[in-house]
PDB file with one MODEL, atoms N, CA, C and O in Angstrom:
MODEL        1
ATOM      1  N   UNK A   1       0.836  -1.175   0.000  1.00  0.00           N
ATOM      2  CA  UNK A   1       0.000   0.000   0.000  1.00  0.00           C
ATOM      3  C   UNK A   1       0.882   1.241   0.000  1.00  0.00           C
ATOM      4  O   UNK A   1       1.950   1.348   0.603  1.00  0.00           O
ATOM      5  N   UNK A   2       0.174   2.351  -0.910  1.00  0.00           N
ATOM      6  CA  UNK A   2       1.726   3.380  -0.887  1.00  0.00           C
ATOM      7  C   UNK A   2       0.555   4.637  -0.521  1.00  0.00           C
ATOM      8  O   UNK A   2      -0.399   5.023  -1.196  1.00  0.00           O
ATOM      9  N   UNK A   3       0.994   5.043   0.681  1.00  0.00           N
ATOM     10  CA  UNK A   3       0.690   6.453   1.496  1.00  0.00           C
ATOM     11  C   UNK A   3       0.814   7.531   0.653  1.00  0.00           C
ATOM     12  O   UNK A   3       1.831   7.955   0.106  1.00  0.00           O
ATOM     13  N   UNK A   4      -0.797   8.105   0.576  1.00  0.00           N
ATOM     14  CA  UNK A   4      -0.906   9.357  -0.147  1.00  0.00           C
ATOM     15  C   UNK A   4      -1.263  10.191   0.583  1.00  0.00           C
ATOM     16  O   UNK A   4      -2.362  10.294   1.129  1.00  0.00           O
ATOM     17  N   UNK A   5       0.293  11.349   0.709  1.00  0.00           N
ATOM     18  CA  UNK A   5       0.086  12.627   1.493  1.00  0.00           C
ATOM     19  C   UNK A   5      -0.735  13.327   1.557  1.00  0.00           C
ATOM     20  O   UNK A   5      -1.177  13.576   0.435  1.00  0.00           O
ATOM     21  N   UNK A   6      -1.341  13.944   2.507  1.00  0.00           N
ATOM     22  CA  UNK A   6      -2.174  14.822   2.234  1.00  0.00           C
ATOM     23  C   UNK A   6      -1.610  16.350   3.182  1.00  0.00           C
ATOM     24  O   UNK A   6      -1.668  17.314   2.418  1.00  0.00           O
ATOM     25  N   UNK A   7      -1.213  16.673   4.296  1.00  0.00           N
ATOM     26  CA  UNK A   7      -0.755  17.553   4.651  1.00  0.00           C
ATOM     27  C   UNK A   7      -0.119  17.289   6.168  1.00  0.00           C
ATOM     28  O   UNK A   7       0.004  16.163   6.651  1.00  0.00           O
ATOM     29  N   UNK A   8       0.237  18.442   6.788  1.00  0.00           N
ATOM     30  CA  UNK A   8       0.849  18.387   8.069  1.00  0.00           C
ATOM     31  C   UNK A   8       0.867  20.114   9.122  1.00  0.00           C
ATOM     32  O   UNK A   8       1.083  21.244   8.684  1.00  0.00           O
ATOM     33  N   UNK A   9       0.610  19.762  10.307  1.00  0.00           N
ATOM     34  CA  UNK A   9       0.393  20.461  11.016  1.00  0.00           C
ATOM     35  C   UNK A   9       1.786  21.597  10.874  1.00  0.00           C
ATOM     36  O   UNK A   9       2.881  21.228  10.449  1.00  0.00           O
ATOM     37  N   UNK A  10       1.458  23.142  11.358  1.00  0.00           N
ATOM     38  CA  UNK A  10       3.169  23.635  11.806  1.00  0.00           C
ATOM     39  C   UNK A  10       3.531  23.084  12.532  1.00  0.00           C
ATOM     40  O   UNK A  10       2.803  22.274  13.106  1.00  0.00           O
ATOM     41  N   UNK A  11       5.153  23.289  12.952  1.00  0.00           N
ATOM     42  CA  UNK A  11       5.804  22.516  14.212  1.00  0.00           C
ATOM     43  C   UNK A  11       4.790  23.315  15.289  1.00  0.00           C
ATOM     44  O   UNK A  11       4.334  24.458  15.334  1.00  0.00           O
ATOM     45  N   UNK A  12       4.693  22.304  16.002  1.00  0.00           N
ATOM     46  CA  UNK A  12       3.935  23.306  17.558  1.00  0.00           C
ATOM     47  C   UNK A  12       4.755  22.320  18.948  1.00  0.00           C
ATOM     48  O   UNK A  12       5.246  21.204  19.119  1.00  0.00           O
ATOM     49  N   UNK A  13       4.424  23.945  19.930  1.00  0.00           N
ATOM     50  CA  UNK A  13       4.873  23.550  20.889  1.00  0.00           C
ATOM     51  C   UNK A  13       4.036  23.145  22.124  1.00  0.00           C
ATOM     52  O   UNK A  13       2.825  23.185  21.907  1.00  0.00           O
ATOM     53  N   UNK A  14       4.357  22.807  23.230  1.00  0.00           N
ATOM     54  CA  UNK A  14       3.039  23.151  24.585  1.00  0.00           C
ATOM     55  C   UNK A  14       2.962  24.722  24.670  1.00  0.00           C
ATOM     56  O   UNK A  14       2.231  24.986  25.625  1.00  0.00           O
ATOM     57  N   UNK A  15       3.261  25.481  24.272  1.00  0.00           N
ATOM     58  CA  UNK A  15       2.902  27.027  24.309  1.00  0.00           C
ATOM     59  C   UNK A  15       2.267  27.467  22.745  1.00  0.00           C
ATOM     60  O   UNK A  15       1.689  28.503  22.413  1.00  0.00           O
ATOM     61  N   UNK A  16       2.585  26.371  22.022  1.00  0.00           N
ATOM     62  CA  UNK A  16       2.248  27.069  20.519  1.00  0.00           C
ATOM     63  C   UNK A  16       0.655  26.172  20.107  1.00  0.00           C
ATOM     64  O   UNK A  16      -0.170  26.573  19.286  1.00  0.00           O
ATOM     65  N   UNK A  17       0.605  25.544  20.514  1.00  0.00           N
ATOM     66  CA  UNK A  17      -0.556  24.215  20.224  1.00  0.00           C
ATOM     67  C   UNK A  17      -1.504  24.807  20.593  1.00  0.00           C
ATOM     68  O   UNK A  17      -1.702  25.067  21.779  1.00  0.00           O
ATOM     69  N   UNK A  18      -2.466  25.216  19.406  1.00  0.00           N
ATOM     70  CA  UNK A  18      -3.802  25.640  19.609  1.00  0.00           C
ATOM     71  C   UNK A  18      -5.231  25.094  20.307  1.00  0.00           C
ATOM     72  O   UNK A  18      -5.527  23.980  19.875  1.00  0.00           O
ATOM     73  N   UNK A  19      -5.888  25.463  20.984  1.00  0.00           N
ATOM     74  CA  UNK A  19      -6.576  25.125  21.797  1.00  0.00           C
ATOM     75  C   UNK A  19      -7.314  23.921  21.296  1.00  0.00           C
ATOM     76  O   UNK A  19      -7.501  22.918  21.986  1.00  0.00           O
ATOM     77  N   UNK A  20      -7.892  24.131  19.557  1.00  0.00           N
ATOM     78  CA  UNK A  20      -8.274  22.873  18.674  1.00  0.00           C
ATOM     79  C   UNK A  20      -7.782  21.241  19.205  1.00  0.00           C
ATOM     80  O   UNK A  20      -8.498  20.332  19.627  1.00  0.00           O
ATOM     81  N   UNK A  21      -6.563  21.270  19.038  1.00  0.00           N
ATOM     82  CA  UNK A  21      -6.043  20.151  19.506  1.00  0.00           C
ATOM     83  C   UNK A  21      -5.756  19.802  21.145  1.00  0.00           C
ATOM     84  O   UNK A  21      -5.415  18.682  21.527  1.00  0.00           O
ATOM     85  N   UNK A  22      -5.897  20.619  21.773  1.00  0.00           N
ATOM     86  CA  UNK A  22      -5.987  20.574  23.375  1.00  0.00           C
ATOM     87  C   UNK A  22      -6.672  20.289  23.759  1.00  0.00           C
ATOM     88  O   UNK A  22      -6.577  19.901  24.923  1.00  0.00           O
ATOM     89  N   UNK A  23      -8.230  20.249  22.901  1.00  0.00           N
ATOM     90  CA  UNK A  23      -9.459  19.576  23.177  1.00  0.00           C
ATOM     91  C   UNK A  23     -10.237  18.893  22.385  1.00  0.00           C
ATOM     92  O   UNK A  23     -10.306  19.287  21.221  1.00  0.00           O
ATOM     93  N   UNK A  24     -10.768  18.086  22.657  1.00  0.00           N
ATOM     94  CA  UNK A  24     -11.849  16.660  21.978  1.00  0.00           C
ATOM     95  C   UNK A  24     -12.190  17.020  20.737  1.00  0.00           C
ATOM     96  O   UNK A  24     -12.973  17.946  20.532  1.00  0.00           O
ATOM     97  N   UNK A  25     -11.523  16.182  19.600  1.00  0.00           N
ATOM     98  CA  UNK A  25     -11.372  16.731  18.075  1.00  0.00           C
ATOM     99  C   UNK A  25     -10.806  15.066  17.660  1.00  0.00           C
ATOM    100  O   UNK A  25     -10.079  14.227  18.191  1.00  0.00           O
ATOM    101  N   UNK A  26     -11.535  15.164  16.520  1.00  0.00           N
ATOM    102  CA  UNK A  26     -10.459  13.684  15.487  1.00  0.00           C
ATOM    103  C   UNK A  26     -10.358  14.036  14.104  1.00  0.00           C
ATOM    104  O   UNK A  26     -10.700  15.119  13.629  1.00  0.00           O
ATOM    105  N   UNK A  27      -9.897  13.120  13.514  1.00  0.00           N
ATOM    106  CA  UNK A  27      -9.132  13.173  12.309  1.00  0.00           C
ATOM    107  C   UNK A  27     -10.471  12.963  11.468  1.00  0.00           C
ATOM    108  O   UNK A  27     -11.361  12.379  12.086  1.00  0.00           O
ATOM    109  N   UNK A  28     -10.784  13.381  10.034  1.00  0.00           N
ATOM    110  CA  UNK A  28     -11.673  13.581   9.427  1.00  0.00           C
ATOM    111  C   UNK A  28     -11.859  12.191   8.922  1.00  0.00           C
ATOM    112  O   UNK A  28     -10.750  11.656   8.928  1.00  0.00           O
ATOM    113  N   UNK A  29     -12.842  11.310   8.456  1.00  0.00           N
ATOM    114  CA  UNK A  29     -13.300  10.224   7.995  1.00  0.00           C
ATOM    115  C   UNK A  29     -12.274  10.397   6.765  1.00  0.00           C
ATOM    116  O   UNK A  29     -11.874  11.444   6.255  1.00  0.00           O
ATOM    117  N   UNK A  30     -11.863   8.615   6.329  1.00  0.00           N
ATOM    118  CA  UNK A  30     -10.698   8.694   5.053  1.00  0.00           C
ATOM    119  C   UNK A  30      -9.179   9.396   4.812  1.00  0.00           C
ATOM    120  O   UNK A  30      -8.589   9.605   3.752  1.00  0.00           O
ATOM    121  N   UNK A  31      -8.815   9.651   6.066  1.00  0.00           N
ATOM    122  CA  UNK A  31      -7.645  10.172   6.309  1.00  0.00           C
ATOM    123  C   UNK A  31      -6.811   9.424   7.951  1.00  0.00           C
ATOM    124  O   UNK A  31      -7.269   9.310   9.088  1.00  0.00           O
ATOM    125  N   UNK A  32      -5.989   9.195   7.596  1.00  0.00           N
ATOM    126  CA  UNK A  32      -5.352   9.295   9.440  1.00  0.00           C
ATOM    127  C   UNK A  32      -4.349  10.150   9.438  1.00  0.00           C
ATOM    128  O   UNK A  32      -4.104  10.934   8.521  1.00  0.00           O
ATOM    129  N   UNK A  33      -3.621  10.011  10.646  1.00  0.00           N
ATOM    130  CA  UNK A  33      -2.560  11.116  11.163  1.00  0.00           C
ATOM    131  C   UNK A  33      -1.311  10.426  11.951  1.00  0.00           C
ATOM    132  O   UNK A  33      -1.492   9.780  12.984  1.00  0.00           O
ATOM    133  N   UNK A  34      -0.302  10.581  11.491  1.00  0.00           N
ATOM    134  CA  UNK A  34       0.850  10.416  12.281  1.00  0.00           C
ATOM    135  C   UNK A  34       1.229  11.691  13.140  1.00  0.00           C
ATOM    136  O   UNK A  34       1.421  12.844  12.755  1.00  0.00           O
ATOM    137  N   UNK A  35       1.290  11.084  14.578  1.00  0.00           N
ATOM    138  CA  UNK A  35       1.771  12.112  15.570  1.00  0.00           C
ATOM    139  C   UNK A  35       3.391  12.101  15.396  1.00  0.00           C
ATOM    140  O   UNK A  35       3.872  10.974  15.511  1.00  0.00           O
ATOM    141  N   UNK A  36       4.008  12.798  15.225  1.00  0.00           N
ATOM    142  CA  UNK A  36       5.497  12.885  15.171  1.00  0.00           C
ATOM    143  C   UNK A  36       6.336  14.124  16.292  1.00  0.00           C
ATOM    144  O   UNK A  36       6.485  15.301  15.962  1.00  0.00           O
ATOM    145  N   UNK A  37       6.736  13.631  17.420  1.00  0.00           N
ATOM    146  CA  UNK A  37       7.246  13.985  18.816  1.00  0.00           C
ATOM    147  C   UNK A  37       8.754  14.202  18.318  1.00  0.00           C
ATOM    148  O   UNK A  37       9.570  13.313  18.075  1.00  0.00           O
ATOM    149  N   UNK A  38       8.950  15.682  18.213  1.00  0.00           N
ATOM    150  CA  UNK A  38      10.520  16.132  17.166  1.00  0.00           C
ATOM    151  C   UNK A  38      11.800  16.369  19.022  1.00  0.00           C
ATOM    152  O   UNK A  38      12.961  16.026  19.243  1.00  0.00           O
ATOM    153  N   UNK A  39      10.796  17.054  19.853  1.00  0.00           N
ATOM    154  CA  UNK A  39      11.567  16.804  21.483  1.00  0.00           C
ATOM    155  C   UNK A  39      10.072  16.634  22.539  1.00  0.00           C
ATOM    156  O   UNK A  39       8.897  16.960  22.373  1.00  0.00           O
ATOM    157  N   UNK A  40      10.858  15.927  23.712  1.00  0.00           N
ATOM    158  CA  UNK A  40       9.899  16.210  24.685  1.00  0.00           C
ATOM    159  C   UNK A  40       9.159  15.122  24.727  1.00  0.00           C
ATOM    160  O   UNK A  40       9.740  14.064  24.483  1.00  0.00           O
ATOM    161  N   UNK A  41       7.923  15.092  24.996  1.00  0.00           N
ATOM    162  CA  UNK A  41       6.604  14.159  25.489  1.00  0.00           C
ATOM    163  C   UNK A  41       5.567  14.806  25.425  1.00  0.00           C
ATOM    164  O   UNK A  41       5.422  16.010  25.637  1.00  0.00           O
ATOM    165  N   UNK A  42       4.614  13.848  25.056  1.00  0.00           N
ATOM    166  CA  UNK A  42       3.339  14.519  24.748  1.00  0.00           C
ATOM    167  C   UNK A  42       2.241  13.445  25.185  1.00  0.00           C
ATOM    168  O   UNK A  42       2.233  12.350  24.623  1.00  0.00           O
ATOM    169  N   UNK A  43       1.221  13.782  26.281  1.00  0.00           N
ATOM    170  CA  UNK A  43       0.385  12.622  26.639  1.00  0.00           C
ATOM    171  C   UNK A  43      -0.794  12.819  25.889  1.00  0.00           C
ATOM    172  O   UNK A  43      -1.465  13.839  26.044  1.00  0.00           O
ATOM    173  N   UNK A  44      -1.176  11.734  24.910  1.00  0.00           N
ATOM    174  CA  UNK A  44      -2.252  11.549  24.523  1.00  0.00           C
ATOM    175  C   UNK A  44      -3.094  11.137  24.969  1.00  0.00           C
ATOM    176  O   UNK A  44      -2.867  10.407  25.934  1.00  0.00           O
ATOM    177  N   UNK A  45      -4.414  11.322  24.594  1.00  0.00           N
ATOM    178  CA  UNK A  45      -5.584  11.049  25.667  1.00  0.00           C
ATOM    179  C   UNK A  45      -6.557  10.556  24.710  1.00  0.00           C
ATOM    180  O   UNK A  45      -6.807  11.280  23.746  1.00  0.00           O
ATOM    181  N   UNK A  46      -7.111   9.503  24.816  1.00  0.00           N
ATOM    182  CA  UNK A  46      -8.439   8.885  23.947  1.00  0.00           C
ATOM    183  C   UNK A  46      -9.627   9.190  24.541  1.00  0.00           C
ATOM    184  O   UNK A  46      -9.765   8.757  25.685  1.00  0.00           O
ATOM    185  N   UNK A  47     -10.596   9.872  24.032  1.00  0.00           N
ATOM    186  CA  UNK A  47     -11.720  10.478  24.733  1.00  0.00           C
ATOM    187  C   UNK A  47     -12.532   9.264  25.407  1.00  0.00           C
ATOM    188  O   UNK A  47     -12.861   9.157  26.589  1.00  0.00           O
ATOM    189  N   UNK A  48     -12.797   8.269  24.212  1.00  0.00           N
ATOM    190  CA  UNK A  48     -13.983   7.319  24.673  1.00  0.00           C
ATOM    191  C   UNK A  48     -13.441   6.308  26.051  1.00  0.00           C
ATOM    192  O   UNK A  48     -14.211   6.188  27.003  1.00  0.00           O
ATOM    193  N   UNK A  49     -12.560   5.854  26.066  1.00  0.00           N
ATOM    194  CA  UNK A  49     -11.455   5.015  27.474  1.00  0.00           C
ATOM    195  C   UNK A  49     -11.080   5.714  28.235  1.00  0.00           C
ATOM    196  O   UNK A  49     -11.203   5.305  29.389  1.00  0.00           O
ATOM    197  N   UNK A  50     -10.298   7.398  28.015  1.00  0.00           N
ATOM    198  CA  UNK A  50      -9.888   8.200  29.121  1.00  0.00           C
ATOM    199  C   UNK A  50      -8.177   7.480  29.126  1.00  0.00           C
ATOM    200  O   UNK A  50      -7.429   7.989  29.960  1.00  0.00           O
ATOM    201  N   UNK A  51      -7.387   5.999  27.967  1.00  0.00           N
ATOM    202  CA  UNK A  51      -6.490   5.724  27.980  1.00  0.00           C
ATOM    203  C   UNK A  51      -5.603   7.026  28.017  1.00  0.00           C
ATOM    204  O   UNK A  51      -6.098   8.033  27.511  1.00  0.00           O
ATOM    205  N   UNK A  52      -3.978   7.131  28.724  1.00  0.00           N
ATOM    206  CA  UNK A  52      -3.525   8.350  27.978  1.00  0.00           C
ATOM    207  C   UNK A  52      -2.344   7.278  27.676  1.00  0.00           C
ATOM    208  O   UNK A  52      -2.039   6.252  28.284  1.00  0.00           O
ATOM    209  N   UNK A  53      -1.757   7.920  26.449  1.00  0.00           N
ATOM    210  CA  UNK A  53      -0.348   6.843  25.915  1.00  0.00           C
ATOM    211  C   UNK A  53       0.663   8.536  26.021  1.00  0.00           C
ATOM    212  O   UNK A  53       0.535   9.650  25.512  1.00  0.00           O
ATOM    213  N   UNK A  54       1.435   8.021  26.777  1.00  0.00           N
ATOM    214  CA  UNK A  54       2.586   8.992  26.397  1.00  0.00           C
ATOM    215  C   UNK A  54       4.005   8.891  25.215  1.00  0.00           C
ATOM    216  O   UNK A  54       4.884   8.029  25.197  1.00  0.00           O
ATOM    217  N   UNK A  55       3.893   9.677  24.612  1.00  0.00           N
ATOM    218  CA  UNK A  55       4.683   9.497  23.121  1.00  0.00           C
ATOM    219  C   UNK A  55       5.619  10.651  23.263  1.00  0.00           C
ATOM    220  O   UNK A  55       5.412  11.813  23.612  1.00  0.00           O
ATOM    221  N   UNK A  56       6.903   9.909  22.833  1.00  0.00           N
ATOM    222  CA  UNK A  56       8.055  10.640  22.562  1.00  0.00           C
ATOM    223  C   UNK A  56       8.619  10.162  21.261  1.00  0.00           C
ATOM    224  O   UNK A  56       8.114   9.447  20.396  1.00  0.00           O
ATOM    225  N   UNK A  57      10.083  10.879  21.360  1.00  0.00           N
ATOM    226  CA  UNK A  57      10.222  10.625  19.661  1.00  0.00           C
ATOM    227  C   UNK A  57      11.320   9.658  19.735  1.00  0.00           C
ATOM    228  O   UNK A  57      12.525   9.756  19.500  1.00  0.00           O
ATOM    229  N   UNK A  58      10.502   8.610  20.163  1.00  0.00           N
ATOM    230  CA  UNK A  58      11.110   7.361  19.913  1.00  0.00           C
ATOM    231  C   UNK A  58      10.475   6.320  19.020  1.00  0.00           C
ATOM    232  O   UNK A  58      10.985   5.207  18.886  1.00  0.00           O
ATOM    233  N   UNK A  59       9.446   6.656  18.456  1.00  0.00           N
ATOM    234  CA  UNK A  59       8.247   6.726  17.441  1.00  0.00           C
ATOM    235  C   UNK A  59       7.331   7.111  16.742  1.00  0.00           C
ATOM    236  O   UNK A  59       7.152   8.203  17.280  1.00  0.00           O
ATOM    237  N   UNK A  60       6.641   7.067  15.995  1.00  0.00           N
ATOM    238  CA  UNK A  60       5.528   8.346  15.567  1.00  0.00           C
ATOM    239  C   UNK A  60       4.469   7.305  16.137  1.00  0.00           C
ATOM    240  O   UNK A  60       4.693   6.129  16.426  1.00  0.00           O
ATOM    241  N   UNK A  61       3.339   7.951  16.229  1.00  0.00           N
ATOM    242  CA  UNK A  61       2.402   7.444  16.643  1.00  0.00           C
ATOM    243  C   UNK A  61       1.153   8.055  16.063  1.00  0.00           C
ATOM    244  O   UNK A  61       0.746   9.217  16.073  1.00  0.00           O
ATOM    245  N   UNK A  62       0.487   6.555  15.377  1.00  0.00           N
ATOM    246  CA  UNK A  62      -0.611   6.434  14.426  1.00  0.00           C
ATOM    247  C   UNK A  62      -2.310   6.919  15.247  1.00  0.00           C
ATOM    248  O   UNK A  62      -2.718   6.421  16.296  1.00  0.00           O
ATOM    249  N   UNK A  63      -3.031   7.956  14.442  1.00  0.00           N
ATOM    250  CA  UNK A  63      -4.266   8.651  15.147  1.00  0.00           C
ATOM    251  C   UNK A  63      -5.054   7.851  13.678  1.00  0.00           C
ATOM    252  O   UNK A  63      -4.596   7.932  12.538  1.00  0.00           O
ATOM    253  N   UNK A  64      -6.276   7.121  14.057  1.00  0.00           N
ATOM    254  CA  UNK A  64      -7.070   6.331  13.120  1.00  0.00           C
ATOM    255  C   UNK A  64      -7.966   7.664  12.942  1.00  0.00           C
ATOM    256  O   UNK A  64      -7.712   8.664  13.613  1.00  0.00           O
ATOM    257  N   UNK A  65      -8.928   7.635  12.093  1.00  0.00           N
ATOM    258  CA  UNK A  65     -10.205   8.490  11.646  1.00  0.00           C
ATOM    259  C   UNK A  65     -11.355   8.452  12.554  1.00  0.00           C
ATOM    260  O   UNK A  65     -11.981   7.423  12.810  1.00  0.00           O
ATOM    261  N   UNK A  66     -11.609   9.627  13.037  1.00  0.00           N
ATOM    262  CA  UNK A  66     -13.211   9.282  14.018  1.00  0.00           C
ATOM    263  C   UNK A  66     -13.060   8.778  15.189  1.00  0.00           C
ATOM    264  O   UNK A  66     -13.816   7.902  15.609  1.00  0.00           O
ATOM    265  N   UNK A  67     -12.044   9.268  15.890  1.00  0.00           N
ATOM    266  CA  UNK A  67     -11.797   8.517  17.002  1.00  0.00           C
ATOM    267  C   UNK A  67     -11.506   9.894  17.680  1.00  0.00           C
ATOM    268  O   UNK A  67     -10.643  10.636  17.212  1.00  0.00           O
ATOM    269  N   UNK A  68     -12.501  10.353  19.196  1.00  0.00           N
ATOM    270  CA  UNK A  68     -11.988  11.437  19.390  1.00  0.00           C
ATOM    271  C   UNK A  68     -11.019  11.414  20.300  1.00  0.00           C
ATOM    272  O   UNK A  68     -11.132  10.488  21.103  1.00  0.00           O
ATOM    273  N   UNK A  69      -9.869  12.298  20.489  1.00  0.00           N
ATOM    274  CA  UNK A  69      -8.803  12.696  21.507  1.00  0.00           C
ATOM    275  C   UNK A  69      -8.391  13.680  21.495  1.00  0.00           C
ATOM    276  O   UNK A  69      -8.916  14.614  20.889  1.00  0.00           O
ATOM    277  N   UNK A  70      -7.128  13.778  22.286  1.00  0.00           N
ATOM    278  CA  UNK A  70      -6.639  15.577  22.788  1.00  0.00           C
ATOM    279  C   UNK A  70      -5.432  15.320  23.237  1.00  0.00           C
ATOM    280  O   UNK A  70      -5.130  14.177  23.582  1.00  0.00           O
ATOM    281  N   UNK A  71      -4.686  16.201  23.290  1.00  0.00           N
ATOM    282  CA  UNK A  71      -3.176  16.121  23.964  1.00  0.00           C
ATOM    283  C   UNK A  71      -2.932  17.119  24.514  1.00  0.00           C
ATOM    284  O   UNK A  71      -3.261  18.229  24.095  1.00  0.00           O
ATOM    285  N   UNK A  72      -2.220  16.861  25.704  1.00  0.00           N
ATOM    286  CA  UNK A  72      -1.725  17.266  27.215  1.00  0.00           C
ATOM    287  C   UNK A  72      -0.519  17.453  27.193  1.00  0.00           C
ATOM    288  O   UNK A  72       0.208  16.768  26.474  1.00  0.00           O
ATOM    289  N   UNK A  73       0.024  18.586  28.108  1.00  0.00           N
ATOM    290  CA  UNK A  73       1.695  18.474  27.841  1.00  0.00           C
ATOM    291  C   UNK A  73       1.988  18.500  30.074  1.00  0.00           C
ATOM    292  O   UNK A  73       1.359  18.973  31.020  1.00  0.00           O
ATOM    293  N   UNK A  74       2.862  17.954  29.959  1.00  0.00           N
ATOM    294  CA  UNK A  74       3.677  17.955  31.012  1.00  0.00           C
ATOM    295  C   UNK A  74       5.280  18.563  31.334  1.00  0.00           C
ATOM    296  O   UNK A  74       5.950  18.509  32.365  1.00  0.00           O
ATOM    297  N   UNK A  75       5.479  18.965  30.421  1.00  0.00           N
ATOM    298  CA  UNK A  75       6.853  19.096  30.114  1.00  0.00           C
ATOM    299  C   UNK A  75       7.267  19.678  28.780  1.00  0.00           C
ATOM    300  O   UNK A  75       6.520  19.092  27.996  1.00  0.00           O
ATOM    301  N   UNK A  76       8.130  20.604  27.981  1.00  0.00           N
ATOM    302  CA  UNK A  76       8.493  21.658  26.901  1.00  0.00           C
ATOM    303  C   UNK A  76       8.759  20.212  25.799  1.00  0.00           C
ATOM    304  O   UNK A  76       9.425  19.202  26.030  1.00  0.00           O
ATOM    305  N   UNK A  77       7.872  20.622  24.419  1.00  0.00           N
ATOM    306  CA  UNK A  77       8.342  19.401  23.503  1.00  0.00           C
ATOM    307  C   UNK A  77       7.728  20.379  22.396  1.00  0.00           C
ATOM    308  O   UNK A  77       6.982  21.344  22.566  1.00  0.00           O
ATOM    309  N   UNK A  78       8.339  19.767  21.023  1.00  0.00           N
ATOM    310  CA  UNK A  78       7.762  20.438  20.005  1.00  0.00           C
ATOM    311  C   UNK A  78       7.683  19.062  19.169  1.00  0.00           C
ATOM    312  O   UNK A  78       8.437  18.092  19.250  1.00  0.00           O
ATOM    313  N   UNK A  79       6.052  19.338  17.974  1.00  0.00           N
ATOM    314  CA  UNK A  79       5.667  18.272  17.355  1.00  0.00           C
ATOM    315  C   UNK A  79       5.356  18.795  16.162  1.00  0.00           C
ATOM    316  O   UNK A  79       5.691  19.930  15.825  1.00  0.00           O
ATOM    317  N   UNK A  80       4.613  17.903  15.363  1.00  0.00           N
ATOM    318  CA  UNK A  80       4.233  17.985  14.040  1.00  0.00           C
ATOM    319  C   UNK A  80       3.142  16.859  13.327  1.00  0.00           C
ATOM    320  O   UNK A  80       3.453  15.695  13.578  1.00  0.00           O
ATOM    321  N   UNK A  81       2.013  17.013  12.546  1.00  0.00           N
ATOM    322  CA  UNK A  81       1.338  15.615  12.530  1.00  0.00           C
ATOM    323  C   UNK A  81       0.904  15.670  11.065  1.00  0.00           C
ATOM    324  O   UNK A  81       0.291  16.585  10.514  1.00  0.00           O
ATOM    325  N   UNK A  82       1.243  14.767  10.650  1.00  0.00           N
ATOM    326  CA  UNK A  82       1.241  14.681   9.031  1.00  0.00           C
ATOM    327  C   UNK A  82       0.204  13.631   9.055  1.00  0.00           C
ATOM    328  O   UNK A  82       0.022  12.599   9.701  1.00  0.00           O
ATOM    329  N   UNK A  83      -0.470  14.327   8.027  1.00  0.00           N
ATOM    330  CA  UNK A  83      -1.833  13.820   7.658  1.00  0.00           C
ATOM    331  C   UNK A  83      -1.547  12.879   6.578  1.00  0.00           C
ATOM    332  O   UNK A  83      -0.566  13.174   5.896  1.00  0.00           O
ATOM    333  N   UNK A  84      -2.058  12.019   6.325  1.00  0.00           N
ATOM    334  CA  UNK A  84      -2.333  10.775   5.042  1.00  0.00           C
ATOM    335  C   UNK A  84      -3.949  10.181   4.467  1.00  0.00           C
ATOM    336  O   UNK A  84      -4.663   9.827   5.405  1.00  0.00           O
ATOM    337  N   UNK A  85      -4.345  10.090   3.602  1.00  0.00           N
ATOM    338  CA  UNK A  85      -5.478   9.863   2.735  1.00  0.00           C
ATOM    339  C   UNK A  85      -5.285   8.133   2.518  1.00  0.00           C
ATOM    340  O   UNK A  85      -4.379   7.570   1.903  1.00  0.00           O
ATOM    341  N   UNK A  86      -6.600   7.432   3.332  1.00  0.00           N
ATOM    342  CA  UNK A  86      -6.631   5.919   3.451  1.00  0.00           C
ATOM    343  C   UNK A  86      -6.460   5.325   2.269  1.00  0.00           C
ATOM    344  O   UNK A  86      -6.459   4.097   2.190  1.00  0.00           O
TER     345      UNK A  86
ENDMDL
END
């Protein structure tokens, strides 16, 4: 299967990250999102479980379509999330 780009967030920080993503929001139907953690930590939060996965950039970490969540910061990190078309 070969990944067709579709776009990507600016770099953001815990001071730069707009309130959009700080609160209960998902990825549009037919698209997902790679979270990509460039420094720092970033706790993700799955709305429907209340799971939080904390992600650093020791991986990117895959956001499916229609699934709502939000991210939390604990600590100075800057990110980026590149969008892809299913």
């Amino acid at each position: 299967m070969q990944l067709k780009y579709h776009s990507s967030t600016d770099i953001l920080n815990e001071i730069t990250c707009p309130l959009e993503i700080r609160n209960a929001h998902q990825v549009d139907q037919g698209y997902f999102g790679i979270l990509n953690v460039l420094s720092g930590r970033i706790v993700f939060v799955w709305e429907e479980t209340n799971v939080r996965v904390s992600v650093d950039n020791s991986k990117p970490f895959f956001i499916p379509a229609n699934m709502l969540h939000h991210v939390e910061f604990d600590e100075p990190c800057s990110f980026r999330v590149d969008f892809y078309q299913e």
